[in-house]
C-alpha positions as a Markdown table, in Angstrom:
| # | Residue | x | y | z |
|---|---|---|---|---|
| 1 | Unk | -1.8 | -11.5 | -14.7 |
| 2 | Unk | -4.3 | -8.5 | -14.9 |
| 3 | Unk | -4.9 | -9.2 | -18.6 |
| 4 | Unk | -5.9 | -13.0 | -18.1 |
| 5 | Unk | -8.3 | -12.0 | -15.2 |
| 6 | Unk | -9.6 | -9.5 | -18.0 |
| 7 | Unk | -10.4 | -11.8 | -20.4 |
| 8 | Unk | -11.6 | -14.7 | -18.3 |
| 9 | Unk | -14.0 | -12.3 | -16.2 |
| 10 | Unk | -15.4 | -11.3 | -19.3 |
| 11 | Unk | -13.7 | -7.3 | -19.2 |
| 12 | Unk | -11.9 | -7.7 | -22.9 |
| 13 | Unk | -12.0 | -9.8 | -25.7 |
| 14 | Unk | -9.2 | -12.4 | -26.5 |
| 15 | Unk | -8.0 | -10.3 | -29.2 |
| 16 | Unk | -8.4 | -7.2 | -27.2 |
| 17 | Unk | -5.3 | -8.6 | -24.7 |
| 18 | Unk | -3.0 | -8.4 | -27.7 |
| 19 | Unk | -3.1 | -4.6 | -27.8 |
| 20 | Unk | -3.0 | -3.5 | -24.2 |
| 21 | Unk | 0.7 | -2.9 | -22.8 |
| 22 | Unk | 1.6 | -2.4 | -19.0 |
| 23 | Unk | 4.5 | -0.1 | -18.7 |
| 24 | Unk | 6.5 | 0.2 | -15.5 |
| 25 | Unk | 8.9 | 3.2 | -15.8 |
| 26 | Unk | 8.9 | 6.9 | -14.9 |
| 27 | Unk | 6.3 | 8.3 | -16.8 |
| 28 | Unk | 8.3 | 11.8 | -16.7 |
| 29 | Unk | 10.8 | 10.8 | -18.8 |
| 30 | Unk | 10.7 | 11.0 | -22.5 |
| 31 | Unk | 10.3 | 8.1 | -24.9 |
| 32 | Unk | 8.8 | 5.9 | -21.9 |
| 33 | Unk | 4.8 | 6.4 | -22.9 |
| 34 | Unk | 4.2 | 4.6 | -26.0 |
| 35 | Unk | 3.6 | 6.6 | -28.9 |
| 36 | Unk | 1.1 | 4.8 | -30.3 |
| 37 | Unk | -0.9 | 4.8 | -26.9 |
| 38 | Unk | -4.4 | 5.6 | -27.6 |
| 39 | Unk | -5.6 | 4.9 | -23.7 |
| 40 | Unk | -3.6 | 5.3 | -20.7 |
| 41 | Unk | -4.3 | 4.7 | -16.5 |
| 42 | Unk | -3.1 | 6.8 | -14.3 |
| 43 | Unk | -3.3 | 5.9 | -10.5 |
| 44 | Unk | -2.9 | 9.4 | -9.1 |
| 45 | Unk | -3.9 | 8.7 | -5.5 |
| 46 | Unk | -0.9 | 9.9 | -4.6 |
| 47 | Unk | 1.3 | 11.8 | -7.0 |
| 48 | Unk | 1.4 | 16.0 | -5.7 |
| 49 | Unk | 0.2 | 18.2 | -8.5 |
| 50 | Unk | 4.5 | 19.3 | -10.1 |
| 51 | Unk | 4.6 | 15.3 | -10.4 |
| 52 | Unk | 1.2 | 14.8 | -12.2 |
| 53 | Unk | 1.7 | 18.2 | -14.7 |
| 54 | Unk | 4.6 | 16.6 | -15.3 |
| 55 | Unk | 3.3 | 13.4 | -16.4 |
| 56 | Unk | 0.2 | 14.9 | -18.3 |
| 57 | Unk | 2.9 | 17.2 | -20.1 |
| 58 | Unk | 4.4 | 13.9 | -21.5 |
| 59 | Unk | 0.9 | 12.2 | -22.1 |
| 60 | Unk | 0.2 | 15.5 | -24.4 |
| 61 | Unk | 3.5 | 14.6 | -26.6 |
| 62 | Unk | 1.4 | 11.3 | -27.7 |
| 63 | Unk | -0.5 | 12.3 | -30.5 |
| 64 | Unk | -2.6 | 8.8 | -31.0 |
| 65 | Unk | -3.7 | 9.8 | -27.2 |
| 66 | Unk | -7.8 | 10.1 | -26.9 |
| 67 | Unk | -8.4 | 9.0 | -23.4 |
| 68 | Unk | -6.6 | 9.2 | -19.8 |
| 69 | Unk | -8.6 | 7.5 | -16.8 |
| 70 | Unk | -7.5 | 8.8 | -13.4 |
| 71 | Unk | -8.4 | 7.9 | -9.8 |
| 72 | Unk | -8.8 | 11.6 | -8.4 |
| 73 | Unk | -10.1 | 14.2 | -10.9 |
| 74 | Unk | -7.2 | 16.1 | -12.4 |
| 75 | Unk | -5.9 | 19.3 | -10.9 |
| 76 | Unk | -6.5 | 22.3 | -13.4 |
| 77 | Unk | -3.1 | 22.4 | -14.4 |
| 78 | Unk | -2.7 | 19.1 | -15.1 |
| 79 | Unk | -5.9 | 19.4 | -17.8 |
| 80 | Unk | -4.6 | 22.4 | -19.4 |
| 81 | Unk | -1.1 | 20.6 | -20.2 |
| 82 | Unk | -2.9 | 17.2 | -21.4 |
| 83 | Unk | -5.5 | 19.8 | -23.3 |
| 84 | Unk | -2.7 | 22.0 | -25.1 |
| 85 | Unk | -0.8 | 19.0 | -26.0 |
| 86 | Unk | -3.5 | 17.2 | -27.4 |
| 87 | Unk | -5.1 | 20.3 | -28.9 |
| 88 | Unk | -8.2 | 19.1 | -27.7 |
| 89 | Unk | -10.6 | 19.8 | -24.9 |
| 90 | Unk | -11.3 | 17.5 | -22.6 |
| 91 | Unk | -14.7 | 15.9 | -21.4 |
| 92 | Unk | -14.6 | 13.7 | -18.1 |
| 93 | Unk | -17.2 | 11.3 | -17.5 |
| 94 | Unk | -17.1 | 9.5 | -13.9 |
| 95 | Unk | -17.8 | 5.4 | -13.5 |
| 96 | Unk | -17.9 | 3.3 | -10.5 |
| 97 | Unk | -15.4 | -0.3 | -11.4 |
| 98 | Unk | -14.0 | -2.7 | -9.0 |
| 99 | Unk | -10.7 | -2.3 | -7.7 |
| 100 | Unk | -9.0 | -5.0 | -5.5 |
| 101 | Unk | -9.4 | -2.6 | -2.6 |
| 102 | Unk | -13.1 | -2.1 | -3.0 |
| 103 | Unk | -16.0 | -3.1 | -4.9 |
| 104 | Unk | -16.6 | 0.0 | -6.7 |
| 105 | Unk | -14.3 | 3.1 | -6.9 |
| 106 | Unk | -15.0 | 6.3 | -8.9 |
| 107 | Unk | -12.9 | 6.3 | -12.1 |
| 108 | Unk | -12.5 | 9.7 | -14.2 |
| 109 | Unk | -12.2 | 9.2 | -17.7 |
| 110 | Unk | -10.8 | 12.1 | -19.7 |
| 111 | Unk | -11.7 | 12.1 | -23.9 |
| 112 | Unk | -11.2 | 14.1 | -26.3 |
| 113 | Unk | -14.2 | 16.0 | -26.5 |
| 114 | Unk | -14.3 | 15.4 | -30.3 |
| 115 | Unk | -14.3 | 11.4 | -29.9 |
């Protein structure tokens, strides 16, 4: 799977594998992020702006939570949810990584501005 191709194209660390978790489930609903997520992907490409408050209302519930990378940069409101459940502000940096559509697609990552 992903995690394999991670670790055998040099991405993470053997040990690294051991602590990443894929979850399939509606990320809306509460009790389905991991609360001891520190990192989390979201592939909003498609997702309209109720749908992705939504799901950055329930990323700010997770309090280990530091960093969110997106596809598309987040609408405002969307940022101000993650920010006042977090009680942090956010910084986004901007990298280009492989995806299996293309060879390099922009990828926002949102931190904590404190990290």
């Amino acid at each position: 799977g992903a995690l394999s191709r991670a670790r055998a194209d040099g991405w993470m660390a053997a040990d690294a594998t051991s602590r990443v978790s894929f979850t399939r489930a509606d990320a809306t609903a509460k009790g389905v992020i991991p609360t001891d997520a520190t990192h989390a992907f979201f592939s909003n490409l498609c997702y309209p702006e109720d749908v992705s408050v939504a799901i950055f209302g329930r990323l700010g519930e997770v309090a280990a939570l530091r960093c969110v990378l997106t596809l598309r940069t987040l609408p405002t409101a969307s940022l101000a949810v993650l920010e006042a459940g977090l009680g942090c502000a956010m910084r986004r940096t901007e990298a280009l990584l492989p995806m299996t559509w293309s060879d390099a697609i922009s990828v926002y990552n949102y931190c904590c501005a404190s990290i």
